[in-house]
C-alpha positions as CSV (number, residue, x, y, z in Angstrom):
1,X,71.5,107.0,150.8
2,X,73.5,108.3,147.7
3,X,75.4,105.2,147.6
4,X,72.2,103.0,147.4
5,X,70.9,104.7,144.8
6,X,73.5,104.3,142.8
7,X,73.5,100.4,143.5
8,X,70.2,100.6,142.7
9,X,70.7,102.3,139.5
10,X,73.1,100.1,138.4
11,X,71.3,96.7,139.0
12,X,68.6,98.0,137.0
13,X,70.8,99.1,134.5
14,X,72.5,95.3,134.4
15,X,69.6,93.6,134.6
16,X,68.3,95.6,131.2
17,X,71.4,94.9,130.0
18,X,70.6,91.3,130.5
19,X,67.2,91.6,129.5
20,X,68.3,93.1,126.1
21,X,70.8,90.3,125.4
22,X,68.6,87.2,125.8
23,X,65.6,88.7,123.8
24,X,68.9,89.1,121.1
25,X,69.4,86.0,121.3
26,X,65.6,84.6,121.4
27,X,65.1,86.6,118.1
28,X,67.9,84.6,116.2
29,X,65.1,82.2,116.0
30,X,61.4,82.4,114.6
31,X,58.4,81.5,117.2
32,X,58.0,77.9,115.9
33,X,61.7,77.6,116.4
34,X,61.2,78.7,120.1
35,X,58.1,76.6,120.7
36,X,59.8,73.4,119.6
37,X,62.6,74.5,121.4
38,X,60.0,74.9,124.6
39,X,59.2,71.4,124.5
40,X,62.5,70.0,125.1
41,X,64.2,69.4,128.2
42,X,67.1,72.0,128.9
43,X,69.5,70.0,128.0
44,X,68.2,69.0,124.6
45,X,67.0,72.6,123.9
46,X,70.2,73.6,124.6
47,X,71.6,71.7,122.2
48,X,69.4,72.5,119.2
49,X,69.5,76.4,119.6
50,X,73.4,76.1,119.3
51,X,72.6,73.8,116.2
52,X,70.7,76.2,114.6
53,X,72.9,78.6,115.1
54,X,76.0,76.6,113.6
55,X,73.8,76.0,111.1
56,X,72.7,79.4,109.9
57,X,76.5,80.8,110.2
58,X,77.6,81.9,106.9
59,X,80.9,82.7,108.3
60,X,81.9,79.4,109.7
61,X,83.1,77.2,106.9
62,X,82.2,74.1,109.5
63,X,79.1,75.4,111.0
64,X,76.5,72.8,109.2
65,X,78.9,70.1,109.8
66,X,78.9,71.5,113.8
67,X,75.3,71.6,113.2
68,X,75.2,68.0,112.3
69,X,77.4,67.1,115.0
70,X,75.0,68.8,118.1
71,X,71.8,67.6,116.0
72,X,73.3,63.8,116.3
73,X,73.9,64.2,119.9
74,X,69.8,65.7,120.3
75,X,69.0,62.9,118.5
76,X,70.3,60.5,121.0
77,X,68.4,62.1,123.5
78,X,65.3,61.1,121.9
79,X,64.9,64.3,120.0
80,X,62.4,64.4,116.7
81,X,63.2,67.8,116.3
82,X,66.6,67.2,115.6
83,X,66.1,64.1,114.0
84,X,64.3,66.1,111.6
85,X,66.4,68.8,111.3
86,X,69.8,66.1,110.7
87,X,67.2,64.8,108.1
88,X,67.1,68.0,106.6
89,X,70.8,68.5,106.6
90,X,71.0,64.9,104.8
91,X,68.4,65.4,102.4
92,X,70.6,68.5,101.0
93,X,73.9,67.5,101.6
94,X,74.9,70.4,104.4
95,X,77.8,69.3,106.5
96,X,76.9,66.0,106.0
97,X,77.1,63.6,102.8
98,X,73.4,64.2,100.6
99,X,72.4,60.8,101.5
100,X,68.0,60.4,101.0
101,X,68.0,57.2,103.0
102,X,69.2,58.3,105.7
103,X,67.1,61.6,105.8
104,X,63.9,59.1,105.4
105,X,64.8,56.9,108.2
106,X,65.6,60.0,110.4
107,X,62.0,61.4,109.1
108,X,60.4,58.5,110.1
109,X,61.8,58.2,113.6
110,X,60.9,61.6,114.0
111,X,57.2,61.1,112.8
112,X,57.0,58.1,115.4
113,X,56.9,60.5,118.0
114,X,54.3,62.8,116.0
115,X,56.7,65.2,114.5
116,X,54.5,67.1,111.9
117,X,57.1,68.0,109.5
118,X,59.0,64.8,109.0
119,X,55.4,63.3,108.2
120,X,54.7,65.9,105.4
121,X,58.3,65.4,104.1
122,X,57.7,61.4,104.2
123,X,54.2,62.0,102.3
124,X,55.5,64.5,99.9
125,X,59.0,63.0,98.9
126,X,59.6,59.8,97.3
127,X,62.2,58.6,99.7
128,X,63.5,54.7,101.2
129,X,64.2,54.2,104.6
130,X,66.9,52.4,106.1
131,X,69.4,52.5,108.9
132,X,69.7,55.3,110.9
133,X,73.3,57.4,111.0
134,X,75.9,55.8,112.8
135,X,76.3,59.1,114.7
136,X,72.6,59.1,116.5
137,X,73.2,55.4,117.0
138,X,76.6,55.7,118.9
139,X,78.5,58.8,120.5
140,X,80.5,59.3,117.2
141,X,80.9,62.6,114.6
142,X,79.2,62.4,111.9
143,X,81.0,61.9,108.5
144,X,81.9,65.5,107.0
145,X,80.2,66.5,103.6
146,X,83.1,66.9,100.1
147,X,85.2,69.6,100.0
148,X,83.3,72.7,99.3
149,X,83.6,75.4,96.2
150,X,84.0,78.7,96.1
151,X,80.0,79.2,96.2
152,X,80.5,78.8,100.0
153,X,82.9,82.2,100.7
154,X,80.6,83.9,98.3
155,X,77.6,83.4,100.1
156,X,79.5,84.2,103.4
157,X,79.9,87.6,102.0
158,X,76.7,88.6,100.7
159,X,75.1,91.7,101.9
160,X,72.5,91.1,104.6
161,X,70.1,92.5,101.9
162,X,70.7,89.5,100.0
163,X,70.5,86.5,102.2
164,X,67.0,85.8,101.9
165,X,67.9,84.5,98.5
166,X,69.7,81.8,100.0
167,X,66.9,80.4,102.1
168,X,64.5,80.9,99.1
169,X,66.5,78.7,97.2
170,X,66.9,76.4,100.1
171,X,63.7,75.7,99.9
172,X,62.5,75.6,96.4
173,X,66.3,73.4,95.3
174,X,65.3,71.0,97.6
175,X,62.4,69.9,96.5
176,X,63.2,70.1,93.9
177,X,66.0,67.7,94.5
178,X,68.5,69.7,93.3
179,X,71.7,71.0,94.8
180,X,70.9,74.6,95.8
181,X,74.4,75.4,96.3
182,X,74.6,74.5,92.1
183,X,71.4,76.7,91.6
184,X,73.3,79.7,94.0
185,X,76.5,78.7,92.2
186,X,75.0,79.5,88.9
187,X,72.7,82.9,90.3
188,X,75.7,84.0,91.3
189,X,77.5,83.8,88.0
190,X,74.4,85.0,86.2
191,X,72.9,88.0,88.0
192,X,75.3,88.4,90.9
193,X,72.2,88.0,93.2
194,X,70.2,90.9,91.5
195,X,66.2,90.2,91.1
196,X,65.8,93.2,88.5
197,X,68.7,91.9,86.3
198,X,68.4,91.8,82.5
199,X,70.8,91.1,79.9
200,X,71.0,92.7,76.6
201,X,69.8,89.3,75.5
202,X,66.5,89.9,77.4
203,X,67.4,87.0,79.9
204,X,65.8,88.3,83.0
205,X,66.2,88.1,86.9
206,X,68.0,86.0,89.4
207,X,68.5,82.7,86.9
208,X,68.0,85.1,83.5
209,X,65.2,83.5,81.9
210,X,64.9,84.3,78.6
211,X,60.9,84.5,77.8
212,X,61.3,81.6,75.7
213,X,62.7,79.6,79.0
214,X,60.2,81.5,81.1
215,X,57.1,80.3,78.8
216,X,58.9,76.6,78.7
217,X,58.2,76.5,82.6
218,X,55.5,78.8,83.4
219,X,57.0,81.8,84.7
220,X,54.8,84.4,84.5
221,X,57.0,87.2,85.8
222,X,60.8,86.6,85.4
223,X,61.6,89.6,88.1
224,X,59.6,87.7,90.9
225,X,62.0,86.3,92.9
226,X,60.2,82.4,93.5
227,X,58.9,82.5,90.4
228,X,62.3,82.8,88.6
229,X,64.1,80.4,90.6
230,X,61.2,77.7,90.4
231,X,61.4,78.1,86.4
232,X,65.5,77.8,86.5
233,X,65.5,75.2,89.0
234,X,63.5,73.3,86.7
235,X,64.9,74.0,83.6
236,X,68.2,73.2,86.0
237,X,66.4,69.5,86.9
238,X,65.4,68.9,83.3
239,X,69.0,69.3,81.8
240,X,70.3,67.3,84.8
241,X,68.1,64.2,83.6
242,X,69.0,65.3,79.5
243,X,72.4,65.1,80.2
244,X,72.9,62.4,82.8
245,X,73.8,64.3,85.6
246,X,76.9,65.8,83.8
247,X,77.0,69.2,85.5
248,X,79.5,70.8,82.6
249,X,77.2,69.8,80.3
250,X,73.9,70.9,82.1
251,X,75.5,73.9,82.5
252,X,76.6,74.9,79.5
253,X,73.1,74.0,77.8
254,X,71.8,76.2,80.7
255,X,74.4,79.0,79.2
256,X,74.3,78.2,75.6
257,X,70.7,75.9,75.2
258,X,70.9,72.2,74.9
259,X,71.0,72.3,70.9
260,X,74.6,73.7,70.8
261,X,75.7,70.6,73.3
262,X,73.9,68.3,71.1
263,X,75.6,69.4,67.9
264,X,79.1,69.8,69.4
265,X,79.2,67.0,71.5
266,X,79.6,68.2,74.4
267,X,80.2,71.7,75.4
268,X,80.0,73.8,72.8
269,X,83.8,76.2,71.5
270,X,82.2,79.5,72.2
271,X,84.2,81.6,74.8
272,X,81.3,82.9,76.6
273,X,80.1,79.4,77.6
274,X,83.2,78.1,78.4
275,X,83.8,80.8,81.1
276,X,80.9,80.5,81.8
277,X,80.8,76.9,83.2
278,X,84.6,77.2,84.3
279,X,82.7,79.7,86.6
280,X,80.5,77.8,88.1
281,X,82.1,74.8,88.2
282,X,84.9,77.2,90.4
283,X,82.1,77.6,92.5
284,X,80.7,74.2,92.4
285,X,83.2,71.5,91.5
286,X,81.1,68.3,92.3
287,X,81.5,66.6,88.3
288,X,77.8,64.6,89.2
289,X,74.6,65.2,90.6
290,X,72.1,62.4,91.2
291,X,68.8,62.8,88.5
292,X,65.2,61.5,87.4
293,X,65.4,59.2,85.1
294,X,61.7,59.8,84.6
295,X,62.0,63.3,83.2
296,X,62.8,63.0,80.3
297,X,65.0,60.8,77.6
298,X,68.5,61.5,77.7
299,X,70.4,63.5,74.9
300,X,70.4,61.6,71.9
301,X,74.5,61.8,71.4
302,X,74.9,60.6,75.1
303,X,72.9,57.7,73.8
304,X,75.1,57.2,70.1
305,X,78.2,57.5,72.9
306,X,76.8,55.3,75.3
């Protein structure tokens, strides 16, 4: 009798044991997430919960790239979810090349099978489809995304208190169409991931806005989080376009204003700026970034050059 109680005990004791490890593991991922998930066949929803997982690990230097690699096999299956989610990763260059045209024709084989957020994405963004990626054509990796900066190790280390910075600016970089991993690169230099930062210069928040910034883009409150990094990211955009997609010089007009640039040609001989973008350009060492021609007219001394 003694020794079936025991058994007893111990097979409840496992099988909360159990219990508590797959509701772990169900709450690395939100509802919809699960849902979606739910829809799949086993095999397939296997598949994108160890994608999402890759994906989200900020201590795996590969994990979007692995991410890619399980979302291409999904996607083979028949998959929209993870045709929309390797959209995603192309639209923002994670793990994979940034390639638009192939995040467009992903979206819109995902929104032939009624996929609800590659249709807002294809309503929303100006994007041109074309061929699929080799990789959901054929059983091959996907090509790896450029050698990464130091931004990435940074961000692996954040605090957990600090993480949902990341996503935020996931989100608002993006469509923005800019880099976020240029807009973390320079919060990072800037206010070291601190929303209540302010300089002696009065530049405020995340991005440091100074008010004349902040008024520029509408940013009523420089210490609320979105609201910074929408006004930097499109300050960021603007002198993207201004300057031809020359990061050193976007980012030193972002440090120094884009007068200084104009009158020294380039960026400008004051220490603070040049540490300043060697920096971030430690942290972000792509020399390019795609822009709008439509914002604005370039510098006028890129145009005397030209």
């Amino acid at each position: 009798m003694l020794k079936k109680l025991v058994t007893d005990g111990l097979k409840r004791v496992l099988f909360a044991v159990l219990l508590i490890t797959a509701n772990a593991a169900r709450a690395e991922f939100s509802r919809q997430e699960l849902e979606a998930f739910d829809n799949e066949p086993p095999v397939v929803a296997d598949l994108l919960k160890r994608a999402v997982s890759a994906e989200r690990d900020l201590k795996n230097p590969e994990g979007e790239w692995q991410a890619a690699k399980l979302y291409c096999e999904a996607s083979r299956q028949g998959s929209a979810e993870a045709q929309f989610r390797l959209g995603m990763l192309y639209a923002a260059g994670k793990g994979v090349p940034a390639d638009r045209d192939l995040a467009a024709s992903l979206f819109v084989a995902a929104s032939m099978h009624g996929h609800f957020e590659s249709q807002k994405m294809l309503e929303t963004l100006e994007l041109a489809a074309g061929d699929l990626p080799p990789c959901v054509l054929a059983d091959v990796a996907p090509e790896k995304a450029p050698a990464k900066g130091e931004i990435d190790s940074y961000i692996a280390n954040l605090p957990a208190n600090k993480r949902w910075i990341v996503r935020l600016v996931d989100t608002i970089a993006s469509w923005h169409k800019v880099d976020p991993k240029l807009v973390l690169s320079i919060i990072s230099v800037e206010s070291d991931f601190s929303a209540s930062a302010q300089s002696s210069r009065q530049a405020q928040g995340l991005m440091q806005l100074i008010p004349d910034t902040a008024e520029r883009f509408n940013v009523k409150n420089a210490y609320n989080a979105s609201q910074n990094i929408k006004g930097g990211v499109a300050y960021l955009r603007w002198l993207l376009a201004y300057f031809e997609g020359d990061v050193s010089l976007a980012v030193a007009a972002y440090n120094a204003g884009e007068g200084a640039v104009n009158k020294y040609k380039g960026v400008p001989p004051f220490a603070e700026t040049r540490q300043y973008v060697q920096k971030v350009r430690l942290r972000y060492p792509l020399p390019h970034h795609p822009y709008d021609v439509n914002i604005t007219e370039p510098s006028p001394f890129l145009k005397r050059r030209g």
